[in-house]
MINU-401702 format. One line per field, with one value per residue (C-alpha): residue in three letters; x, y, z; chain; residue number from 0. Coordinates in steps of 0.001 Angstrom, whole numbers. Example, Ala and Ser with C-alpha at 12.3 -4.5 7.8 and 13.67 -1.06 7.14 Angstrom:
2
residu	c(ALA|SER) .
X	c(12300|13670) .
Y	c(-4500|-1060) .
Z	c(7800|7140) .
chaine	c(A|A) .
num	c(0|1) .
//
This chain:
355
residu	c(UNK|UNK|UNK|UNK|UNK|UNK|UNK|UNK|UNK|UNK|UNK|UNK|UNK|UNK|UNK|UNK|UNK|UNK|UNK|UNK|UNK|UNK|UNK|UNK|UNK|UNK|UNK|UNK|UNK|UNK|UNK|UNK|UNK|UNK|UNK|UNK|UNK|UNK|UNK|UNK|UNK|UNK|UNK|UNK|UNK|UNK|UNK|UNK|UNK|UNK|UNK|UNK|UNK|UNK|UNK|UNK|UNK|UNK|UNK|UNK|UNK|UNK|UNK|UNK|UNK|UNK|UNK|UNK|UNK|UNK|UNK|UNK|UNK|UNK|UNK|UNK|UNK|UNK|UNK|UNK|UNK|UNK|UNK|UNK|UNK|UNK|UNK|UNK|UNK|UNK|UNK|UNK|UNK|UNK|UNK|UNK|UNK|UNK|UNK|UNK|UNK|UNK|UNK|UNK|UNK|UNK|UNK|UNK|UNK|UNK|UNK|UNK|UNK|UNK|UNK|UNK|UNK|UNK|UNK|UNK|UNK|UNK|UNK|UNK|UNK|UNK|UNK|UNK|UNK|UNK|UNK|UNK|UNK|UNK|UNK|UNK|UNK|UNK|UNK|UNK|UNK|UNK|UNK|UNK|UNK|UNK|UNK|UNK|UNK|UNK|UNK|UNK|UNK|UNK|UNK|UNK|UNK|UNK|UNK|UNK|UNK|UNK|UNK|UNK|UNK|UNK|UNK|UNK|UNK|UNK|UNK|UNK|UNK|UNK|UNK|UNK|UNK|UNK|UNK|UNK|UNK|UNK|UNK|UNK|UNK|UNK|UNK|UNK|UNK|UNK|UNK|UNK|UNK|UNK|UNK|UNK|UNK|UNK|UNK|UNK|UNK|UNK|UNK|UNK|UNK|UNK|UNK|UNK|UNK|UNK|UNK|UNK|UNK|UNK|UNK|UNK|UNK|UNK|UNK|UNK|UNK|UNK|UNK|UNK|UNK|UNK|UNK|UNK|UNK|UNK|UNK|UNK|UNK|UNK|UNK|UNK|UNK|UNK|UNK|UNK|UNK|UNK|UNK|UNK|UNK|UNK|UNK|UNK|UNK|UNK|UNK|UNK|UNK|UNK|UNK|UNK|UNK|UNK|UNK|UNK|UNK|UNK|UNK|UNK|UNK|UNK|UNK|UNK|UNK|UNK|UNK|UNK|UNK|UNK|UNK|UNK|UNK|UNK|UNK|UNK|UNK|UNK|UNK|UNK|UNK|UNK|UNK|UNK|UNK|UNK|UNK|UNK|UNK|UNK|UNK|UNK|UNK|UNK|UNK|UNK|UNK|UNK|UNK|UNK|UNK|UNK|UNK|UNK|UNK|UNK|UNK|UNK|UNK|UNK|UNK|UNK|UNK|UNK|UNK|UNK|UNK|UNK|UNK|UNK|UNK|UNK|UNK|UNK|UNK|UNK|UNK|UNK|UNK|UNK|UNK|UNK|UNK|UNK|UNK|UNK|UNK|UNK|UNK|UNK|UNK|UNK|UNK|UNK|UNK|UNK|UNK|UNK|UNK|UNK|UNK) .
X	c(7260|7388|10637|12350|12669|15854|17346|16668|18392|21027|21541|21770|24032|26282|25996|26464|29742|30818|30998|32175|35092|36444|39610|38946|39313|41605|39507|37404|39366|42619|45541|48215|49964|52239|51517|54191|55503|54955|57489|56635|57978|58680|58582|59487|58572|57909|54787|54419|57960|57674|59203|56597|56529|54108|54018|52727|52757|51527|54166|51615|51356|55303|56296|53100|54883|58487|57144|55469|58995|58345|61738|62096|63974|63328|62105|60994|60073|58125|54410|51876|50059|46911|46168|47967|46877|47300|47853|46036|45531|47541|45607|46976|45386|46072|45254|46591|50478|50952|50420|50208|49966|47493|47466|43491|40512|40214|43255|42063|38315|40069|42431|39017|37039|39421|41336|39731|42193|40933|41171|43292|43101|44228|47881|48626|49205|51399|51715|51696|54723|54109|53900|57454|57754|56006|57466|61248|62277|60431|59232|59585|57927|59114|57105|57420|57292|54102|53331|49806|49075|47420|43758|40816|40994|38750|39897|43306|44656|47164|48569|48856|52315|51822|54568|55007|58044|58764|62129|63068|65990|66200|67696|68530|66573|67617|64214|61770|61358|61547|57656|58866|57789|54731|55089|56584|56569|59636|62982|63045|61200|60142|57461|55240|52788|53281|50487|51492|49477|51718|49673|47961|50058|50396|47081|45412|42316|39255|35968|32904|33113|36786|38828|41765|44093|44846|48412|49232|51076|51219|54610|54710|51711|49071|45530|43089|42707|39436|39880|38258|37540|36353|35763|36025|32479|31865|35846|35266|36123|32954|33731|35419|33044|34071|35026|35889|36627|38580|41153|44620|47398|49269|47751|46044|42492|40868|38189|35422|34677|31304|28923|29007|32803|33064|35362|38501|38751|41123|41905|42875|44124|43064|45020|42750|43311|41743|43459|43008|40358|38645|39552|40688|43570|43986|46508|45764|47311|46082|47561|49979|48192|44577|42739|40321|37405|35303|31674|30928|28897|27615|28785|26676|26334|25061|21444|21952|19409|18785|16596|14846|15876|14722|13923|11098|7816|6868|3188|4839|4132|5599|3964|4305|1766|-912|-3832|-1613|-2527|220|3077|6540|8152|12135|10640|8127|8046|7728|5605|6640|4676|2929|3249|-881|-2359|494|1030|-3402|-4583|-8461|-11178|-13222|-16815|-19497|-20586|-24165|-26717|-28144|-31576) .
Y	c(13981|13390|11517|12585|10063|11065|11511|7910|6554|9076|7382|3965|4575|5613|2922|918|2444|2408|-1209|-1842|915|44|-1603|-5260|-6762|-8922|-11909|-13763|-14719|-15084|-15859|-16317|-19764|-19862|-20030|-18116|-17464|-14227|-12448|-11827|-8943|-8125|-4581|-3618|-678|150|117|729|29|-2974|-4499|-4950|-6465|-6564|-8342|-8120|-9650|-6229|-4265|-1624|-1791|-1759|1014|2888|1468|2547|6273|5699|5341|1667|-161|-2865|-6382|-7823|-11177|-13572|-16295|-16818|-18129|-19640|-16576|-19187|-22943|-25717|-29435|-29644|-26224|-24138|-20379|-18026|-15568|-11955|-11710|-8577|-7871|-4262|-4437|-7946|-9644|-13235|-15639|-18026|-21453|-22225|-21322|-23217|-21649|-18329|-18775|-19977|-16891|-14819|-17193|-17440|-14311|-11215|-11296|-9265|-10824|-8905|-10950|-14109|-12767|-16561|-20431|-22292|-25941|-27411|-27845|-31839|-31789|-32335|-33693|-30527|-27197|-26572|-24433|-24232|-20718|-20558|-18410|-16950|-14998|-12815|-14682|-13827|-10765|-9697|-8009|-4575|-4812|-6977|-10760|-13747|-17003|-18088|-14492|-15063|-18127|-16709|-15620|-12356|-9871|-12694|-13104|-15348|-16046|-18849|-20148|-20891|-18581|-17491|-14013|-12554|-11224|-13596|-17549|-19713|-22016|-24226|-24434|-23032|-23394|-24957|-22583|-21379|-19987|-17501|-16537|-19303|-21091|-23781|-24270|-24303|-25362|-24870|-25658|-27379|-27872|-25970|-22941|-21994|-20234|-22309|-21641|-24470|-25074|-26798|-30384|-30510|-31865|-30004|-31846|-30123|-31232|-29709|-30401|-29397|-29477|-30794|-33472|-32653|-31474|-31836|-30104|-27981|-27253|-24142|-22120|-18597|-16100|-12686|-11020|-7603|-6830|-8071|-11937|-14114|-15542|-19293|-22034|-25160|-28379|-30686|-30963|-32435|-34215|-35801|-32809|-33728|-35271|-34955|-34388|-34236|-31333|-31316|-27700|-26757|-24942|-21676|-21368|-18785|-16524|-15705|-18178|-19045|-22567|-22198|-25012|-24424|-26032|-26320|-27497|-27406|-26553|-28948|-26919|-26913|-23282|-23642|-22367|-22395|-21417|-21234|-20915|-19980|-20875|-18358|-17959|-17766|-20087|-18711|-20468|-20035|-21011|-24125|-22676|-24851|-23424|-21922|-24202|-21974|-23543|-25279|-24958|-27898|-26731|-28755|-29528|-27643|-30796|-31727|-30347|-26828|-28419|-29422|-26524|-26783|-28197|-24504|-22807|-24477|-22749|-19331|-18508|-18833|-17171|-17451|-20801|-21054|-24042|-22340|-20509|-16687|-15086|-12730|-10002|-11591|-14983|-14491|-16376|-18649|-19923|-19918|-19885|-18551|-21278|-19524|-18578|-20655|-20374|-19091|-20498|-19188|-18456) .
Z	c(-24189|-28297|-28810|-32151|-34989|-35963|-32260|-32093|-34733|-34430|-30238|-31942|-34609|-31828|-29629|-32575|-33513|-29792|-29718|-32984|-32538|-28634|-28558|-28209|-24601|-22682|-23254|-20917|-17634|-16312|-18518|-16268|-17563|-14232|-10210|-8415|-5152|-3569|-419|3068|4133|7985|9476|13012|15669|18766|20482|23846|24926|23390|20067|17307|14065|10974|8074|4561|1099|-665|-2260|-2015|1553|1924|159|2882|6310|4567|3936|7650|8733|10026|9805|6744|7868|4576|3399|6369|3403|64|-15|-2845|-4505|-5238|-3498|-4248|-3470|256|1119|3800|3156|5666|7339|9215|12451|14864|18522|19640|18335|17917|14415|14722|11288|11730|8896|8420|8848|11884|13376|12452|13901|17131|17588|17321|19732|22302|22501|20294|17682|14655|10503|8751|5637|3584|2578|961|1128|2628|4004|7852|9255|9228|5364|4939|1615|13|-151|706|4168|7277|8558|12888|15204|18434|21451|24060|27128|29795|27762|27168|24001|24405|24022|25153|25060|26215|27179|28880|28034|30372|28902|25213|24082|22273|20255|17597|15263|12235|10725|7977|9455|13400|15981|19572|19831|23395|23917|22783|23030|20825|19942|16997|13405|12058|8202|5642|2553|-14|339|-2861|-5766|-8040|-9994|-8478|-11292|-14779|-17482|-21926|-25042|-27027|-30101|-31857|-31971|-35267|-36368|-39259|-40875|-40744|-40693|-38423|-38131|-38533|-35938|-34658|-32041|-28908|-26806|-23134|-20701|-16784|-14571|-11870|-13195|-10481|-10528|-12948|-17111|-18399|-22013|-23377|-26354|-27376|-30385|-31159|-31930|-32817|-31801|-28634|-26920|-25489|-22515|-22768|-23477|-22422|-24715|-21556|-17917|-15978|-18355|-17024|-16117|-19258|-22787|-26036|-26996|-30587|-30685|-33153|-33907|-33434|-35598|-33493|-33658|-36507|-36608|-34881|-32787|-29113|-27428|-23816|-21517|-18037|-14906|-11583|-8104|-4865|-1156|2201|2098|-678|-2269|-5907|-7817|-11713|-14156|-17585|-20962|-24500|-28164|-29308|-32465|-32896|-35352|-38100|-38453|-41834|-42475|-44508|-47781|-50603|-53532|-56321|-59651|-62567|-64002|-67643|-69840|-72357|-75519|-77604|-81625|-84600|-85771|-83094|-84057|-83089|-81672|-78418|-76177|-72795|-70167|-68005|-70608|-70506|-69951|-69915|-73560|-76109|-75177|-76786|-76528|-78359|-80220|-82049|-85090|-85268|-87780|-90153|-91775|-94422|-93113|-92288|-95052|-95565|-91633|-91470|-94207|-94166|-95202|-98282|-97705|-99026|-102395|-102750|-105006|-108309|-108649) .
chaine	c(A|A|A|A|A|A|A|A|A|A|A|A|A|A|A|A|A|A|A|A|A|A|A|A|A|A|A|A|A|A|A|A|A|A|A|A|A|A|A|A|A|A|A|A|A|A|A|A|A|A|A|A|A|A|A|A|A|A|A|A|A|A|A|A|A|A|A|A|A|A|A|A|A|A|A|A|A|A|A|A|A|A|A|A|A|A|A|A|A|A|A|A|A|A|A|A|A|A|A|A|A|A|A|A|A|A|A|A|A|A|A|A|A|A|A|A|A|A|A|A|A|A|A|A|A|A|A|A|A|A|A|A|A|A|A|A|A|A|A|A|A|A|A|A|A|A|A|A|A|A|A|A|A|A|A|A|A|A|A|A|A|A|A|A|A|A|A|A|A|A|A|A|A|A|A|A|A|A|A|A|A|A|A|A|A|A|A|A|A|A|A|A|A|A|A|A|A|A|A|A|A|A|A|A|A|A|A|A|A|A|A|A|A|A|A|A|A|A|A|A|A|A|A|A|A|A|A|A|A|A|A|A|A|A|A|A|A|A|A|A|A|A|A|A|A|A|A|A|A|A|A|A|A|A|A|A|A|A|A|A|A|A|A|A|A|A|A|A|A|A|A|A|A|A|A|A|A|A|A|A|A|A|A|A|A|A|A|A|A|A|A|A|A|A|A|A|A|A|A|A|A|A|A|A|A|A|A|A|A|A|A|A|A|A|A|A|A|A|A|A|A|A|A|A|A|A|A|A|A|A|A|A|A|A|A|A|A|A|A|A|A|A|A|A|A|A|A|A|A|A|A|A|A|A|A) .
num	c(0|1|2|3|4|5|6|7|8|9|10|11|12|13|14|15|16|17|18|19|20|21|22|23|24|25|26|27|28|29|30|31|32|33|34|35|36|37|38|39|40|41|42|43|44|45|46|47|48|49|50|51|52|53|54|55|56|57|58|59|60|61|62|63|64|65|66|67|68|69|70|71|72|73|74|75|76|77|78|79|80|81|82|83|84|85|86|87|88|89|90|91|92|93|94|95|96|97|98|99|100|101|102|103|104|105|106|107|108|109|110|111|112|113|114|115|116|117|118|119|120|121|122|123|124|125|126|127|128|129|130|131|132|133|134|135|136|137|138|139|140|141|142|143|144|145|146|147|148|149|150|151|152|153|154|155|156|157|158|159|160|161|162|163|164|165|166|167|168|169|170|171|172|173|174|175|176|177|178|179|180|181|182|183|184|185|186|187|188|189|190|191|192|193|194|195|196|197|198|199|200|201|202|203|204|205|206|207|208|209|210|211|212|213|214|215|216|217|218|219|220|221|222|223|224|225|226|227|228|229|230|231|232|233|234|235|236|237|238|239|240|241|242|243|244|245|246|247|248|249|250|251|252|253|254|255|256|257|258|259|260|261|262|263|264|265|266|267|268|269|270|271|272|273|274|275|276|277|278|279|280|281|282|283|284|285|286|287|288|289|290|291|292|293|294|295|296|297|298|299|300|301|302|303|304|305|306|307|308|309|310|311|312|313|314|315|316|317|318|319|320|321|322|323|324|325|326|327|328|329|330|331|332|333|334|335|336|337|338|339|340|341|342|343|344|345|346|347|348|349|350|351|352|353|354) .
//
């Protein structure tokens, strides 16, 4: 198959103005500055006689079991949308009609040993019930007394309490018993993790080697600091290269700027934090402002050219010509027509003798 010349070039000029032309991206990463709590919403029905109830932190998923005709009770409480130090993550588990919430992985992988309960999915964080001095309200749980959930189960089936229900304030529900706490996790909607660049946020316009200062500060002071950087390049953002890792939750740090940092040019502050169990969470912030970063060029110093006196003698032929021939030097003398016999003179020819 003979591949056209032009075609070719005509492809790549193309591609060429496809990436120059696309609207430049979001970046490189998350850019959420804040860690927020999300709802847990509670849904009831019957199943089987029975009283049921599901939960969910999707709003997706809501607005599906409200067009399913699946009665909404509300808010049961507020959890972590990402880990926090000393969180574990909360996990849906389901076995026929009863939902039970299960805090840990090692809750959750017991559930499924010992009775068949199914993984629905991490729906969010939230801290044992022992943990009192973190979060703010405890979240309680009542059963159904010697009720077996629909479905298959191994283990003490008989002595699981099934058709589980979670409230954020304690209660006498006629038809279920009460267990105790399970939780502890939020009340209402708020922030739990804030992190801000304070400085610099005011654009600027520098060059490698220079040192720029960079200020942040986390609230509450917890976890660790990664500070980052990345530039626009052909209308699109790299992905963040770091500058340093783990730094104190609040400080200062004095950045050299690198040779490769041309351009236009972002500084990102990046909170992290790790779970009882090891998964991370991160919240991170950029400058309001992007910096402009210029490349250091010498600049050009026009050549001066020194010429000799008229006075010097005209003999002195620069160094350059020698062995070129005679070329044209500006301290020699031109010759004029006529000048022959007076610049060289001829020597006469001999004189011949008489006979």
């Amino acid at each position: 198959m003979l591949i056209n010349r032009k075609s070719v070039c005509l492809v790549a000029f193309i591609l060429i103005f496809l990436c120059i032309a696309a609207p430049v991206s979001a970046g490189s990463g998350l850019t959420n500055s804040t860690i927020k709590t999300i709802p847990l919403h509670v849904f009831g029905y019957y199943a089987s006689g029975y009283l049921s109830y599901t939960f969910t932190t999707s709003e997706e998923e809501r607005q599906d079991l409200i067009k399913a005709g699946l009665r909404y009770e509300g808010i049961v409480t507020h959890l972590s949308s990402q880990p926090l130090p000393g969180t574990f993550g909360l996990y849906r588990m389901q076995l026929g009609h009863d939902r039970y919430l299960a805090v840990g992985e090692a809750s959750r992988d017991e559930v499924i040993a010992k009775y068949g309960y199914a993984d629905k999915g991490l729906i969010g964080h939230v801290y044992p019930r022992d943990a009192i001095a973190e979060a703010e309200t405890n979240v309680h749980v009542w059963y159904k007394p010697n009720q077996k959930s629909s479905g298959s189960k191994s283990g003490n089936a008989n002595d699981w309490h099934a058709y589980h229900y979670y409230l954020g304030a304690p209660a006498k529900l006629n038809d279920r018993k009460y267990e105790g706490i399970a939780f502890r996790a939020w009340s209402n909607a708020q922030t739990l993790q804030r992190i801000i660049v304070i400085e610099p946020n005011g654009g600027g316009t520098f060059m490698p080697g220079q040192k720029v200062t960079i200020r942040w500060k986390s609230t509450p002071e917890r976890g660790t600091v990664d500070l980052l950087f990345a530039m626009k390049e052909f209308n699109y953002w790299s992905m963040w290269h770091q500058i340093v890792a783990n730094l104190s939750p609040s400080g200062s740090y004095e950045w050299t700027i690198p040779p490769e940092a041309v351009g236009e040019t972002k500084i990102a502050a990046r909170w992290n934090a790790q779970s009882a169990e090891g998964k991370k969470g991160e919240a991170i912030d950029e400058i309001d402002k992007n910096l402009t970063i210029k490349k250091t060029l010498l600049p050009f110093k026009k050549p001066v050219l020194k010429h000799k006196q008229a006075s010097e003698t005209s003999a002195q032929a620069p160094a350059g010509n020698a062995g070129k021939g005679p070329g044209i030097s500006p301290h020699m003398p031109i010759r004029k027509p006529g000048d022959h016999d007076k610049l060289d003179p001829q020597p006469e020819p001999p004189m011949k003798k008489q006979p």
